[in-house]
C-alpha positions in Angstrom: -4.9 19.7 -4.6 -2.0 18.9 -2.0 1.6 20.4 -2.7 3.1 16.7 -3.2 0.2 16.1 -6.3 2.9 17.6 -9.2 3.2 15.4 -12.8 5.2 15.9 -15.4 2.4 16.0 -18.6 3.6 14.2 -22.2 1.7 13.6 -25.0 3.1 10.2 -27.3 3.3 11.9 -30.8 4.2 15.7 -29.5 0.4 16.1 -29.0 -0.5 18.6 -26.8 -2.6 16.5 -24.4 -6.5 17.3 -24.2 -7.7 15.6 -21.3 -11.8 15.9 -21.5 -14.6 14.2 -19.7 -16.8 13.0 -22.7 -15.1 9.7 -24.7 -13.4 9.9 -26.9 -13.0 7.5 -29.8 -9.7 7.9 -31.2 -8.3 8.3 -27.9 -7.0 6.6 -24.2 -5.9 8.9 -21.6 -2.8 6.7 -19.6 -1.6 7.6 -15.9 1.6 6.3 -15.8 4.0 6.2 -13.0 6.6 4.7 -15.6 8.7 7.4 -16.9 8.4 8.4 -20.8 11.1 7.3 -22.3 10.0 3.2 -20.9 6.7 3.4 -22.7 6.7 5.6 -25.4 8.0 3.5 -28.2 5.1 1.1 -27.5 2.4 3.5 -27.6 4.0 5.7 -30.6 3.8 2.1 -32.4 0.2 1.6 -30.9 -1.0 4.7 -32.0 0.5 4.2 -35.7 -1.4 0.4 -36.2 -4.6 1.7 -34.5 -4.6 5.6 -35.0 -6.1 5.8 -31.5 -3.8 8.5 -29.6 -2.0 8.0 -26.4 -2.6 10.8 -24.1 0.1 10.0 -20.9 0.3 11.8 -17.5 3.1 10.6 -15.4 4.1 10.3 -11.4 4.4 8.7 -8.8 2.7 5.6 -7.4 1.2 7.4 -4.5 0.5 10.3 -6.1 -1.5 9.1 -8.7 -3.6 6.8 -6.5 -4.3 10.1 -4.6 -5.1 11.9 -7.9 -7.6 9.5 -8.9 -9.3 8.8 -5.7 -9.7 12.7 -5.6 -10.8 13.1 -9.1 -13.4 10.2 -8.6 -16.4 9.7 -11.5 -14.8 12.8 -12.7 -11.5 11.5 -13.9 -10.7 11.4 -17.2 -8.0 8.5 -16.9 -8.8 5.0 -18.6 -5.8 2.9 -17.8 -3.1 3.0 -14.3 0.0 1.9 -15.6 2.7 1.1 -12.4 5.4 -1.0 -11.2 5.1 -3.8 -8.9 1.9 -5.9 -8.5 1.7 -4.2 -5.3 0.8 -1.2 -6.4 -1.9 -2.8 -8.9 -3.3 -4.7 -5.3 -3.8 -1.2 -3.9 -5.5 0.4 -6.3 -8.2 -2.5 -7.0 -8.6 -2.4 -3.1 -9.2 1.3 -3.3 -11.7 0.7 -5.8 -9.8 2.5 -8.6 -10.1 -0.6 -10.9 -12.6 -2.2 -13.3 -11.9 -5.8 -14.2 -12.3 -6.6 -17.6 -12.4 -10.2 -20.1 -9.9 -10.6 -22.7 -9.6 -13.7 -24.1 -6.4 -12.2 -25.4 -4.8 -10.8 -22.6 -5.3 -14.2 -20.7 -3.7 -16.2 -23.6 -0.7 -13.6 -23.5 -0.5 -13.2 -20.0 0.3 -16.1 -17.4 -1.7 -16.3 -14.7 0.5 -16.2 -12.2 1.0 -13.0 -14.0 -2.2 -11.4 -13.5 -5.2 -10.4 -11.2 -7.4 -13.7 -11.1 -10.5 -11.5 -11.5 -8.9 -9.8 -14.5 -8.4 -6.1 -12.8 -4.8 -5.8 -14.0 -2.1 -7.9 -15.8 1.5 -7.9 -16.0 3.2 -6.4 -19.0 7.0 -6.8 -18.1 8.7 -9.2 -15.9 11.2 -7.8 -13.3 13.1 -10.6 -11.3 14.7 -9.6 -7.7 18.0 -12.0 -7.0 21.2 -12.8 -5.8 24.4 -10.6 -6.7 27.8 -11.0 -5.7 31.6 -10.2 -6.1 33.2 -11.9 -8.7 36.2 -11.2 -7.0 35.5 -12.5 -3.5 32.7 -14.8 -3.9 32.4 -18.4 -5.4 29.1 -18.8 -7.3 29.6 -22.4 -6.2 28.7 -20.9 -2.8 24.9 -19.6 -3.3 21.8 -21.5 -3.6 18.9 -19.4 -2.8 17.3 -16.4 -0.4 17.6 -18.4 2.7 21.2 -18.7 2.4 21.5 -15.8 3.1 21.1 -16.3 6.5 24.7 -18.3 6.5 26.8 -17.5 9.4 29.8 -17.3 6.6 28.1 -14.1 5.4 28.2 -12.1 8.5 29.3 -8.8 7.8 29.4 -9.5 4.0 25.8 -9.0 3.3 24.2 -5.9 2.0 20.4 -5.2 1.7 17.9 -2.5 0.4 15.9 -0.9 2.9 12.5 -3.0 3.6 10.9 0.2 3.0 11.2 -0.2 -0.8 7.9 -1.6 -2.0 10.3 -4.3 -4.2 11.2 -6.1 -0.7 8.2 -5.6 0.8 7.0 -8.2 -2.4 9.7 -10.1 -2.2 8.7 -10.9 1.7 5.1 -11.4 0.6 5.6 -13.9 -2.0 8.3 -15.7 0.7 5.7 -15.8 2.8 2.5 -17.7 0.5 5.5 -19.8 -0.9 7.5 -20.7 2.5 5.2 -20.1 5.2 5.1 -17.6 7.8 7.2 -19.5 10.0 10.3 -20.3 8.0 10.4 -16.8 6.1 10.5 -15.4 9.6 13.5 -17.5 10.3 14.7 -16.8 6.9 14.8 -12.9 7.7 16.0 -13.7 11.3 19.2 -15.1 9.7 19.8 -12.5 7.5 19.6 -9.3 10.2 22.0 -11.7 12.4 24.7 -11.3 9.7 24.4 -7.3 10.6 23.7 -6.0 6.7 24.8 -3.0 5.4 21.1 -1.3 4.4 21.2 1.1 1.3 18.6 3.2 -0.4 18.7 1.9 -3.6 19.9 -1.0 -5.5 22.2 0.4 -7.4 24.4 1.9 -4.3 24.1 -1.5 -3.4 25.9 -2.8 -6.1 28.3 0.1 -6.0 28.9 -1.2 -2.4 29.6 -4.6 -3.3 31.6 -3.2 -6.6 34.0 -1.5 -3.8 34.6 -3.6 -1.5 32.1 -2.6 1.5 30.3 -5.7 1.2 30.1 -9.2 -1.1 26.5 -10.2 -1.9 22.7 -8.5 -2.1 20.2 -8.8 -3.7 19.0 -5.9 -6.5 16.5 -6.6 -8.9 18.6 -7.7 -11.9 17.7 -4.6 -14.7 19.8 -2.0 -12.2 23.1 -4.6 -12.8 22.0 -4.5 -16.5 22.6 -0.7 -16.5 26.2 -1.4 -14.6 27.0 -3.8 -17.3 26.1 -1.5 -20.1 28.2 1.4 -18.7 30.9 -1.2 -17.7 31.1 -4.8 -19.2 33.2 -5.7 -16.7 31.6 -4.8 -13.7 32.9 -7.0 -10.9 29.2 -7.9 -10.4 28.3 -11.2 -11.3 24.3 -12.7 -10.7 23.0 -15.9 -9.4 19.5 -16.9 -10.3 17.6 -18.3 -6.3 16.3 -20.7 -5.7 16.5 -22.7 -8.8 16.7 -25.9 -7.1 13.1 -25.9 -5.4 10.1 -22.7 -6.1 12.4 -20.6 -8.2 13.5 -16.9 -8.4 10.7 -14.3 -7.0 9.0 -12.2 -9.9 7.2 -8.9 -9.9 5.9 -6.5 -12.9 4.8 -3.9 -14.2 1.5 -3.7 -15.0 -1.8 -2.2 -15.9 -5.4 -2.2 -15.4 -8.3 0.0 -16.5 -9.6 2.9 -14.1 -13.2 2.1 -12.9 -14.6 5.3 -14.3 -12.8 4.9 -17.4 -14.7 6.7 -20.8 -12.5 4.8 -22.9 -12.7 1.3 -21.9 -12.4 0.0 -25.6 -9.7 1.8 -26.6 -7.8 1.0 -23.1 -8.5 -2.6 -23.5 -7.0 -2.8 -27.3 -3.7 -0.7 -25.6 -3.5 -3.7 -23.0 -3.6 -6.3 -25.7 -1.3 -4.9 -27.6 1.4 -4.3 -25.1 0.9 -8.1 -24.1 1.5 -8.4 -27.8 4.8 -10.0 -29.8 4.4 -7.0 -31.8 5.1 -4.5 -28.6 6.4 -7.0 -25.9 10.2 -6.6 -26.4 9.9 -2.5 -27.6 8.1 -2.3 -23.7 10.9 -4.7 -22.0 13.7 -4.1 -23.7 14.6 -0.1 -22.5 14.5 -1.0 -19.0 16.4 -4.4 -19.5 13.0 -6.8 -18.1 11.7 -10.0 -19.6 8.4 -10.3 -21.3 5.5 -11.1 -19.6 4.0 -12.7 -22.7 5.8 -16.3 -22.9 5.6 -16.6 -26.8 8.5 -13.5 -26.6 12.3 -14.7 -26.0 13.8 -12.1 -24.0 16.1 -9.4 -25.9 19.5 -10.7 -26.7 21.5 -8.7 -24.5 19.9 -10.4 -21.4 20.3 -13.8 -23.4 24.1 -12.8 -23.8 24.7 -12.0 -19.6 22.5 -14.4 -18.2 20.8 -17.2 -20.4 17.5 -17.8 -22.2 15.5 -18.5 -19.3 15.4 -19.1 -15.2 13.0 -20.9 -13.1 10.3 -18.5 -11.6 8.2 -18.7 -8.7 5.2 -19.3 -9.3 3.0 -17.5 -6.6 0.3 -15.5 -8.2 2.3 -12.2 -8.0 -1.1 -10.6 -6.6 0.1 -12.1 -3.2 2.7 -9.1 -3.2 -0.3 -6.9 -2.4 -2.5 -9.3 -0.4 1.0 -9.8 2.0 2.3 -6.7 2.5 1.3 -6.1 5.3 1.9 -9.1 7.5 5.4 -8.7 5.5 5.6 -5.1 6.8 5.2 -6.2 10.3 7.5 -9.4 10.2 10.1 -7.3 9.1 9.9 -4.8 11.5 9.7 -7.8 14.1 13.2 -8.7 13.2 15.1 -5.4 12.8 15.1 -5.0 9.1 15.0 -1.5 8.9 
């Protein structure tokens, strides 16, 4: 096994975790590239209605992809729980995926939401959008992601790297929404108003919080951390595109591994995280919405930004099917 293949093991319920390669059936075995602390109150209250134990393994994206193509037939995972549907588009087209029918997790989960051919759904709803300076900007003065593009914002804008798999999604779904064509103008607009590119959203918002610039675009749980440190964060949030397809939408998500022993058990651990029951103790720790639309968000995103916004409505699987015709536009146009 490679040098970069190194996880942090946990056990939900300070269960030393026995990872075997028979079934078993008071068991799931969970690679998650979701930290602890985001999923455990879920699956400690999963694992007290069902007493089937959560056995969890967590790191990265790319490293667990690797682990289980290496592990193959042999692996003893049952379910890849990741960020961005993406991620969940790579590791169906890698093979690492079994789709599965749930009449449950189709009533819980919009489709837009999911995998059409039921290889993973979305459990959380992350929305990427507009930020700006209450001090120096005018809410009054945005509209949406093309706007962006504004000659008035040369200079002023600041963007994440289009490395970051959250752009690279944000381009894809641009692209099946908008076209090719415009969402190549689109980025064109926005490299001519010379961004200031950072590494991470939330030194994005510390740059606009500062002074170095007066708009981005974050995905709106890093401002929700700000706000909790700081309620008065000079960061305020515009919702795109409201006016036309709405404001682009990832998730996290989940699916069950193709060699999974515990398909069962994985598939009542899916249901019940798409569940009222679990829905808000999965979103609530990392500030997202609910995937499931019977679930009002948690009241301290009601209180900053309102009950609801209009979403796109591209099947979110497009973030995968995209990325790389969004990989190559962007590099067309300079955005590093």
């Amino acid at each position: 096994m490679t040098i970069f293949l190194k996880f942090t093991a946990a056990v939900i319920m300070c269960v030393t975790m026995a990872v075997g390669t028979n079934a078993m059936a008071d068991e799931v075995n969970v690679y998650s590239a979701r930290i602890e602390k985001l999923v455990k109150p879920a699956f400690e209250a999963f694992q007290a209605r069902t007493g089937i134990k959560v056995n969890l393994l967590t790191g990265s994206e790319a490293a667990l992809i690797e682990r289980l193509k290496a592990e193959g037939r042999l692996s003893p995972a049952d379910i890849l729980l990741t960020v961005d549907a993406g991620n969940l588009w790579l590791a169906q087209n890698e093979g690492l995926l079994q789709p599965v029918s749930s009449e449950t997790l189709e009533a819980n989960v919009p489709a837009s939401l999911r995998d059409p051919e039921g290889y993973w759904f979305g459990l959380t709803v992350r929305a990427r959008t507009i930020v700006y300076s209450k001090e120096r900007v005018d809410a009054l003065e945005l509209a949406n992601y093309e706007g962006l593009g504004n000659p008035k914002w040369r200079g002023r804008l600041c963007l994440r790297t289009s490395k970051k798999v959250y752009n690279k999604s944000l381009v894809a779904t641009m692209i099946a929404a908008i076209g090719a064509e415009k969402t190549e103008m689109t980025l064109e607009g926005w490299m001519r108003n010379e961004p200031i590119i950072h590494d991470s959203d939330g030194h994005l918002l510390q740059g606009i919080a500062e002074g170095q610039c007066d708009l981005g675009l974050v995905n709106t749980y890093y401002l929700g951390r700000k706000l909790v440190e700081n309620p008065d964060y000079p960061v305020g949030l515009f919702w795109a595109n409201q006016e036309d397809r709405g404001t682009h939408v990832n998730i996290s998500g989940a699916g069950i591994v193709k060699n999974s022993r515990n398909v069962e058990n994985g598939i009542q651990l899916l249901e019940f995280l798409s569940s009222p029951e679990a829905q808000n103790l999965f979103a609530d720790d990392n500030m997202e919405y609910p995937v499931n639309p019977a679930v009002a968000p948690s009241d301290l995103l009601v209180d900053w930004w309102g009950s609801d916004f209009k979403r796109d409505s591209v099947n979110v699987a497009t973030a995968g099917k995209l990325q790389a015709q969004a990989v190559k536009m962007m590099a067309r146009v300079g955005y590093q």
